[in-house]
N, C-alpha and C positions, 0 to 999 in steps of 0.2 A: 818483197813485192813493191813493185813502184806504182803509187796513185796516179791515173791522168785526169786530167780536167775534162780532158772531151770524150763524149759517151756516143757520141753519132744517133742517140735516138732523136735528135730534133731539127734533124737533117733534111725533114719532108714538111720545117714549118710548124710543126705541134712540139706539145711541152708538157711537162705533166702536174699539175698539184698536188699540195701534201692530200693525201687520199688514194692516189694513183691515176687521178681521173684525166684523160689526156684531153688537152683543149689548142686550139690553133696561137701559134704566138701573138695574134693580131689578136687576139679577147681581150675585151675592156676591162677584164682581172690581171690580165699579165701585163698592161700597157701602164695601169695604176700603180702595183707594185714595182713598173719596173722605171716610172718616176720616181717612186718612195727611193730607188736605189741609187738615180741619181743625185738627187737633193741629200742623200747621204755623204756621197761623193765630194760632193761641193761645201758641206759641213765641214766633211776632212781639209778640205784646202784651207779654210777660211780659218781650221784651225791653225792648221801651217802657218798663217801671213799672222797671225794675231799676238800679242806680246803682252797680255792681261791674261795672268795664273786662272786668275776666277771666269774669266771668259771661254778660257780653253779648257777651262776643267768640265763644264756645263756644257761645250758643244760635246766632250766625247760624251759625257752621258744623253746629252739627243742623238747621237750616234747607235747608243746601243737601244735607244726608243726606238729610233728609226726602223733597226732591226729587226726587233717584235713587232712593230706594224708591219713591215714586209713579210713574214711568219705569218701574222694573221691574215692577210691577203692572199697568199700563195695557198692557203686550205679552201678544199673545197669544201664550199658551205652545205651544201648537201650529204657529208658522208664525215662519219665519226671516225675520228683514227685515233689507234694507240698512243701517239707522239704527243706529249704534253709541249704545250705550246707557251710562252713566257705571256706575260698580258700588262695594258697599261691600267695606271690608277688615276685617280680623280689627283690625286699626289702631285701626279706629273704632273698633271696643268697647273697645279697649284703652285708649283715653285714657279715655270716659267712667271707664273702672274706675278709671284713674290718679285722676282728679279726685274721683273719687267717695273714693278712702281719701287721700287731700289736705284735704277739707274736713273729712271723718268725724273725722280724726285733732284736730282745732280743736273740735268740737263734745262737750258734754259728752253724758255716755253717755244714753240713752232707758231707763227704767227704766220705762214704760209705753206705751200705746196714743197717740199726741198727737191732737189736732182740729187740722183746718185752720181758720187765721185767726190773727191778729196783727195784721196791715196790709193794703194795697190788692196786693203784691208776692208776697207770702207765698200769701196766696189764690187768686191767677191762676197761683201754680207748681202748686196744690193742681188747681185745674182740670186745668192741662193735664196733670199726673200721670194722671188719672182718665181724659180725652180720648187719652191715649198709650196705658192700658191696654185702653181699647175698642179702639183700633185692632191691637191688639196681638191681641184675640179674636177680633176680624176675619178677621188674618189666618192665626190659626191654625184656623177653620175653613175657610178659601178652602185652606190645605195640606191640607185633610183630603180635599177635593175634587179638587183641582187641583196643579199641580207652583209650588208657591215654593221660592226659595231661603229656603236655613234660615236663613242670616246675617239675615236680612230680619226674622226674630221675634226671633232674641237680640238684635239691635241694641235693639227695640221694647223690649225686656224689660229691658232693661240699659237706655235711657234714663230708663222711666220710674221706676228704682233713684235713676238721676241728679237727676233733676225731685223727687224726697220728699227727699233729703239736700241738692239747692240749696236747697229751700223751710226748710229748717232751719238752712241757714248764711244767707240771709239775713237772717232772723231774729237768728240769729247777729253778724253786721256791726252790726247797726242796733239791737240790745239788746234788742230782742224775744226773750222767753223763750217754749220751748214751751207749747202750753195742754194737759196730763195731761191723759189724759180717767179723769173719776173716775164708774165705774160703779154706778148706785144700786143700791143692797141692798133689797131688802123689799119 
């Protein structure tokens, strides 16, 4: 028997959560997680363009974070289900932090505001910073509504810390100096 991808149940606009509970595509739960999916997306790329073992090792494991934060978004908070669901740790923030004052510590100081751009790598970490922080607003307005777990925003929050200081070490690596942004006067 052949699997298809398309099930035609969401064909009138609704979708359903792990739970069974059907909600319209346009809900502030399907619109967050379905950030979480892009900013995964653009993880993948960025792992593609990048040429640091250790950088690319670390975005597939936010990859598979990412995943579990979309899991945990995609259940409806109101109803138990059988499906054990993956979950993140205090862990995970913790390395990104580790990494984050690892590279910080290599990189010379920021004395100003920088622009994104350098290279093809630098700019796609630029993106998905930006892609990390919408999902991030996401999903603190979906908390503002609804029950998330809190881990689920500082993780957000603390990656895309991560995603602005890799985008500067590779730079870094590859001799690419920050671009200052110099603000016109007058």
């Amino acid at each position: 028997m052949t699997f298809r991808i398309y099930t035609k149940t969401g064909d009138k606009g609704k979708t359903a959560l792990i739970g069974g509970t059907r909600v319209s595509k346009a809900h502030l739960r399907i619109e967050t997680y379905g950030n979480i999916d892009e900013l995964n997306s653009y993880v993948g790329l960025c792992r593609d363009v990048l040429t640091d073992p250790a950088g690319t090792g670390r975005l597939q494991e936010i990859q598979d974070r990412l995943f579990t934060i979309g899991a945990l978004l995609a259940k409806d908070p109101g109803k138990d289900t059988k499906m054990e669901l993956p979950d993140l740790h205090e862990e995970d923030i913790l390395l990104l932090e580790q990494d984050i004052d690892a590279m910080s510590a290599r990189l010379p100081q920021m004395k100003s505001f920088i622009l994104p751009g350098g290279s093809v790598a630098i700019s796609y970490l630029h993106i998905t910073r930006c892609v990390c922080r919408r999902a991030e607003r996401s999903c603190v307005r979906l908390q503002e509504a609804e029950p998330v777990d809190a881990i689920v925003t500082r993780y957000l929050n603390r990656l895309s810390d991560y995603l602005f200081v890799l985008a500067r070490y590779t730079g870094f690596l590859t001799g690419i100096a920050d671009i200052p942004w110099r603000p016109r006067s007058g």
